[in-house]
N, C-alpha and C positions, 0 to 999 in steps of 0.2 A: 281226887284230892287236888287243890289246886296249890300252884306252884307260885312260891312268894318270890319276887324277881330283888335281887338284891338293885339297893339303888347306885345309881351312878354317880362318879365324882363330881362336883359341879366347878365351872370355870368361871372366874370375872375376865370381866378386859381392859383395860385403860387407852385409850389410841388418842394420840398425839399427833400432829404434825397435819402434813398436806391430807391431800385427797388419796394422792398415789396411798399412802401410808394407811388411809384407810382401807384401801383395799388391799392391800396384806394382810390388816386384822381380820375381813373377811372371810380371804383364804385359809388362813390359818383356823378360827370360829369353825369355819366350815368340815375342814377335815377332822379337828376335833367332837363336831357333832357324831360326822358320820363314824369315827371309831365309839360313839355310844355316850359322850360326852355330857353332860346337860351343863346350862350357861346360868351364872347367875347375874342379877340386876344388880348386886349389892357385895360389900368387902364380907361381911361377916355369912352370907350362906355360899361362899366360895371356900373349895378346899384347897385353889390355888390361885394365882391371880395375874398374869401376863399385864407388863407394860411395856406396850409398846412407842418406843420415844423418836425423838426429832433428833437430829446433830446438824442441820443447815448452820445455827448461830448458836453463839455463845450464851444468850436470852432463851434461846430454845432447850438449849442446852440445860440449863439452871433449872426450867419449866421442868423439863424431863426429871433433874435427880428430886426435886419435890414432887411429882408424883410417885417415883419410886420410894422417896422415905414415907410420904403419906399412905402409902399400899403397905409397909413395913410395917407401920404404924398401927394400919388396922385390921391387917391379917396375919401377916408375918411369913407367907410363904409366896414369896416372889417371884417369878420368873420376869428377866429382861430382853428385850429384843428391839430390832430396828436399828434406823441409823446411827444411835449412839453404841450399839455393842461393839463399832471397831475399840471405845475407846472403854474395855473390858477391867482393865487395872484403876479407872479414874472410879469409877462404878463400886468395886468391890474395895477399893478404898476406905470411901464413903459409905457402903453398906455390906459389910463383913457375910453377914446371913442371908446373900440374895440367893437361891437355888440354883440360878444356872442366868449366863449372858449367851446371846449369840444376837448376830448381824440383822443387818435387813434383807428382806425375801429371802432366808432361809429358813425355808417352812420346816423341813424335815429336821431341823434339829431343836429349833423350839417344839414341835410335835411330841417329839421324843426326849423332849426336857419335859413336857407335862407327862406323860406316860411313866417315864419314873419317881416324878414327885409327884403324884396322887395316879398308881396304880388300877386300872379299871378291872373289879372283880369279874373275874370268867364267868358267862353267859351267854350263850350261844343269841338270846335275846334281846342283851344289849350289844353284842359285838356284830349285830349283822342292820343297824338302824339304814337306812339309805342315802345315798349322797350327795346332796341337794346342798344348793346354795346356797348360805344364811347372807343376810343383807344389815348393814349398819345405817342404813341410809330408806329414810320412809318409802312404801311399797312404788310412789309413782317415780321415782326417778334413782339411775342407777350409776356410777362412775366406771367406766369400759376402759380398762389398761389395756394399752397397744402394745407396749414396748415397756425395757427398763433399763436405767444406764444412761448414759451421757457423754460423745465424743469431744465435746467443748470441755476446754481446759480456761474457763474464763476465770480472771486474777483476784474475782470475791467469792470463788464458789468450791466447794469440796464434796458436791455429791457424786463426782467422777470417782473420788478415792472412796465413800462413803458403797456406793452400789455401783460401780464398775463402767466399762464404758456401753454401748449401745446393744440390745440384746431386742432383739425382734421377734412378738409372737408372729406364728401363722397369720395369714390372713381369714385362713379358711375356721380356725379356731377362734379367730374374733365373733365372727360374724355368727358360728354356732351358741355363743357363747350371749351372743346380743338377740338372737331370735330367741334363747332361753326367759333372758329378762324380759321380754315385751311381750309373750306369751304368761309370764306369771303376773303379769300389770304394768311395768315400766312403763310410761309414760314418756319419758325424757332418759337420753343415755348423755352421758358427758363423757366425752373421748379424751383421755388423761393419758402422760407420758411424760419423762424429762424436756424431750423434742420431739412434739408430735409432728412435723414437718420433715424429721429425719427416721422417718418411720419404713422400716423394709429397706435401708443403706446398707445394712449388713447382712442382707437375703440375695445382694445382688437384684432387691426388686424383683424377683422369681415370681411365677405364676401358679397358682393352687386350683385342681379343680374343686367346683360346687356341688352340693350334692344332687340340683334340681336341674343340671346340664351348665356348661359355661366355664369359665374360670376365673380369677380374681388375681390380680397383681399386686403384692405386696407394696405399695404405694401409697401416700396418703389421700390420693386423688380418687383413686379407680374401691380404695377405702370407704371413703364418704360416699362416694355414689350407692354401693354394695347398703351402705349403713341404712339410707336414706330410702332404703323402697321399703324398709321393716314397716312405717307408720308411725311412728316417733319420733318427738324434738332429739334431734343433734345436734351437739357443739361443741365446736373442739375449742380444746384450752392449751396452753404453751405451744403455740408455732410461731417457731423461727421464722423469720419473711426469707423465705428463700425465694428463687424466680419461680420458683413451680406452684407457688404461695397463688401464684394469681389464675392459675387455672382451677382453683376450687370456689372460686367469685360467681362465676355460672352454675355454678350446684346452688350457689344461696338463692340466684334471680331464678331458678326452675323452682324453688321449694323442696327441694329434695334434704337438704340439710340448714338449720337455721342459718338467719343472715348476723352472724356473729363472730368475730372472732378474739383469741385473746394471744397479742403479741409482748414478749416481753422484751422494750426496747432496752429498758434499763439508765439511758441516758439520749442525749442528742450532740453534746459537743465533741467535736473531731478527735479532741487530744485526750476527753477523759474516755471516751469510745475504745481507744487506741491503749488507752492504759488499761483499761476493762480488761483488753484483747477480745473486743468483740465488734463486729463490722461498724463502721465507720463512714456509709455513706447517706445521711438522714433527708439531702437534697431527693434524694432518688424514692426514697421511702415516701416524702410529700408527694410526689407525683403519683406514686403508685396509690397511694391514698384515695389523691383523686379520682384517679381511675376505677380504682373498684367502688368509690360511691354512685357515680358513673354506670355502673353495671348492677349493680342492687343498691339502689338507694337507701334503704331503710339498715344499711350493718352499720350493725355497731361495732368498735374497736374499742377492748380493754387492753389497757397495759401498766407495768408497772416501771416506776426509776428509782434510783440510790441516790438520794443529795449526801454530799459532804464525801463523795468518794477522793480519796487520797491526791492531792493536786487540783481536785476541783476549786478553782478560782472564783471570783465573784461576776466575772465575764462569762466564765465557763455557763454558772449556774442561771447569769440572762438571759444567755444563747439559749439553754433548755424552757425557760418561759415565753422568749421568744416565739420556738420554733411551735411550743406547747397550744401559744394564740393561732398560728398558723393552722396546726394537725387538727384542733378541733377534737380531740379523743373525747369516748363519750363515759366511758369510766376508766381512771386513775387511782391506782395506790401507790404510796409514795414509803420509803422507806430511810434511815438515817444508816448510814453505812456503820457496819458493827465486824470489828475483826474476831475472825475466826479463826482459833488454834491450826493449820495447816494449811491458810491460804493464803497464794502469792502476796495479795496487797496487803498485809501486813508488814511485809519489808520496805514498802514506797515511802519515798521522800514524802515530806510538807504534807502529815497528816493534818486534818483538819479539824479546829476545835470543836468542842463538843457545843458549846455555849452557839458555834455558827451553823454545828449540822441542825438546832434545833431550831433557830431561825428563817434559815431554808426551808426546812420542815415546812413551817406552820405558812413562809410563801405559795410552795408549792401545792398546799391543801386549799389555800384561799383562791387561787386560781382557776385549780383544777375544778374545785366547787361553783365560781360562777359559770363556769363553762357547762355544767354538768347541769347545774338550777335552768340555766338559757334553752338547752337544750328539753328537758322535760318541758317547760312554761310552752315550747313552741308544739307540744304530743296536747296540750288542752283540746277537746273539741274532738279528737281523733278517735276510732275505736278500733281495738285493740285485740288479739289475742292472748290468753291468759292460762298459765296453768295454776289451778288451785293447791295452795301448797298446807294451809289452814282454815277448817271454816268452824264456824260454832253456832250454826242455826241462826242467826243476826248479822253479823259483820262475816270477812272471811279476806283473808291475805290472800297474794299468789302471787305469780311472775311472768312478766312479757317475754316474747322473743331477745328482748334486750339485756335480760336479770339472769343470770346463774345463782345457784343457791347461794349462798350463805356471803356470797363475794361483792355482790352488785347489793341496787336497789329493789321494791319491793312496789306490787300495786295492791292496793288497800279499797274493800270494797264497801260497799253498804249497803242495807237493802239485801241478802244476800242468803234469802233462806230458801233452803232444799239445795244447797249446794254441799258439796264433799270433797273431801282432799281427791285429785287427783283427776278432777273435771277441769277440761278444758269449758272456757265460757268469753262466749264476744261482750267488752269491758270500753263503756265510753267516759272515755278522761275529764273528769270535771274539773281537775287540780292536779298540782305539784308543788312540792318543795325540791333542795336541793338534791335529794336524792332519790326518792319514792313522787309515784302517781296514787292519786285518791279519783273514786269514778264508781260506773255505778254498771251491773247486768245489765244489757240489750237482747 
């Protein structure tokens, strides 16, 4: 007689916020899986519904409690989590009938907040499913958290108070963890963390053994080498330019890890640097510039700045176009300084009108755009490596060593059939515009 298996509860997800944040929803997905869980696409075939929210800004903020009321809205059985659950009383405020708040990476209590709001009936068949990695993020390319936390107390930022200060995986657990994903298909890993340059600070940099002889230094250096013999694009994203920033420039000119990196300078003038309370020496940083184009010509540098930060002057803000014409960055996002409930520069003198952060704004997008159009215009003629990120039997998009998902630009192909997501393919540049290459399979 055959045994009808009672069905399992099903889970929605909503995720918000950075990358990091995505891979908590991951973690979490994942462990729910494997207690026997099933996931759904949709509000109305969930019997419960996790939002996972942003609290960087007060815009994120906002994003966050409308997705929470619109989950209300369509399901009515909520659970909250991430970096808005420090702010637990603003939440339940505003939505009386949420299930349960709790923080960010705390897995175990959101866990255990779905386990009592939609119960998994006893089954020895759904409580023994196996525990494997669910992914957010299409099969070729993967987000690899190093670390969590943040020792920088910089005077616009609250993800110190938000998730704590620096907390260091293993090294030896990264790396088990990235031969996982590039053994299921990955493609491409992006090495994500608050400070991926202060990665193993609080390991003391200790050593781990490997499993296949050897050992591995909690380091971000001895890191990417380790990362880079898997067979897959790497690239790391938020590194601080520390000194030690430059001995990872020979990993990009061997090929062992893309020639890519993403530095968050944040600003360039001395005084707004210094009100940031973040390093303050941009003369040094051009040189270093130099240098590593010097040793791998072809990296790219992404970064990001704050116009209109509190004191920023209109000197302040030509010094950073200035220095902008000088650095030559090859992608820029630019952001309007926005206060946030618990952070220092909210209390700084000579906040800045809003009518001028807006202005600067759209300077600093027009610059940083020819700078950007210049540089693809001079990639025409060149060919390329490419990773296929969409193809449709005719055309098919993807991404150079220069393009991270969803943040950069994009090469656009033609001509392009028998291609699949997740194929690398040599791509010669017939065009650009300010942001994207257009070209064809070689």
């Amino acid at each position: 007689m055959a045994t009808v298996l009672p069905s399992p509860p099903k889970v929605g997800m909503v995720s918000l916020g950075c990358p990091k944040n995505l891979v908590d929803s991951e973690r979490i997905l994942t462990k729910l899986r494997a207690d026997g869980y099933a996931m759904s696409p949709d509000y109305a075939g969930a019997d419960v519904v996790l939002v996972n929210t942003c609290g960087f800004l007060d815009s994120a903020k906002e994003e966050s409690l409308e997705a929470i009321g619109e989950a209300i809205a369509e399901n009515g059985r909520v659970i909250v989590t991430g970096c808005m659950g420090k702010e637990a009383e603003t939440i339940r405020a505003r939505f009386p009938n949420v299930l349960a708040v709790t923080g960010a990476h705390e897995y175990e209590q959101v866990v255990g907040a779905v386990h009592e709001a939609a119960p998994m009936p006893p089954s020895a068949f759904l409580n023994l499913v196996p525990e494997r990695d669910l992914k957010l993020t299409p099969r070729h390319y993967s987000y690899l958290k190093i670390s969590e936390g943040c020792n920088h107390r910089c005077a616009f930022c609250i993800i110190p108070s938000l998730r704590g200060d620096l907390v260091s995986r293993r090294p030896d657990a990264i790396l088990r963890e990235a031969e996982r994903l590039v053994a299921a298909g990955t493609r491409e890993l992006l090495v994500i963390s608050q400070d991926t340059s202060a990665y193993g600070l609080d390991l003391r940099h200790a050593s781990w053994p490997l499993k296949g002889g050897g050992e591995v230094r909690a380091h971000m250096t001895d890191l990417s080498r380790e990362l880079g013999k898997l067979g897959a694009w790497v690239r790391l994203h938020y590194v601080y330019p520390y000194p030690h920033v430059d001995q990872v420039i020979p990993l990009m000119a061997e090929g062992l890890i893309l020639p890519y990196l993403d530095i968050p300078f944040q600003h360039a003038a001395p005084s707004v640097l210094k009100a940031m309370k973040r390093p303050a020496n941009e003369a040094r940083v051009l040189e270093r510039l130099r240098n590593w184009r010097q040793i791998a010509p072809d990296i790219t540098i992404r970064s990001t700045f704050v116009v209109g930060f509190p004191g920023e002057t209109e000197a302040d803000f030509q010094y950073l176009l200035d220095w902008l014409d000088e650095a030559q960055l090859d992608r820029v996002g630019a952001f309007r300084f926005e206060p946030v409930e618990g952070a220092a520069a909210n209390a700084l003198p000579d906040q800045v009108p809003e009518a001028v952060k807006e202005e600067r704004y759209a300077r600093i997008m027009e610059k940083t755009a020819a700078i950007s159009a210049a540089k693809l215009q001079a990639k025409i003629g060149r060919t390329l490596d490419v990773l296929i990120d969409v193809a449709d039997g005719e055309g098919a998009t993807g991404r150079s060593k220069a393009d991270a998902p969803e943040i950069d630009g994009e090469v656009h192909l033609r001509d392009a059939a028998g291609l699949k997501q997740g194929d690398f393919v040599r791509v010669l540049v017939e065009d650009a515009d300010e942001h994207d290459l257009f070209g064809v399979a070689v």
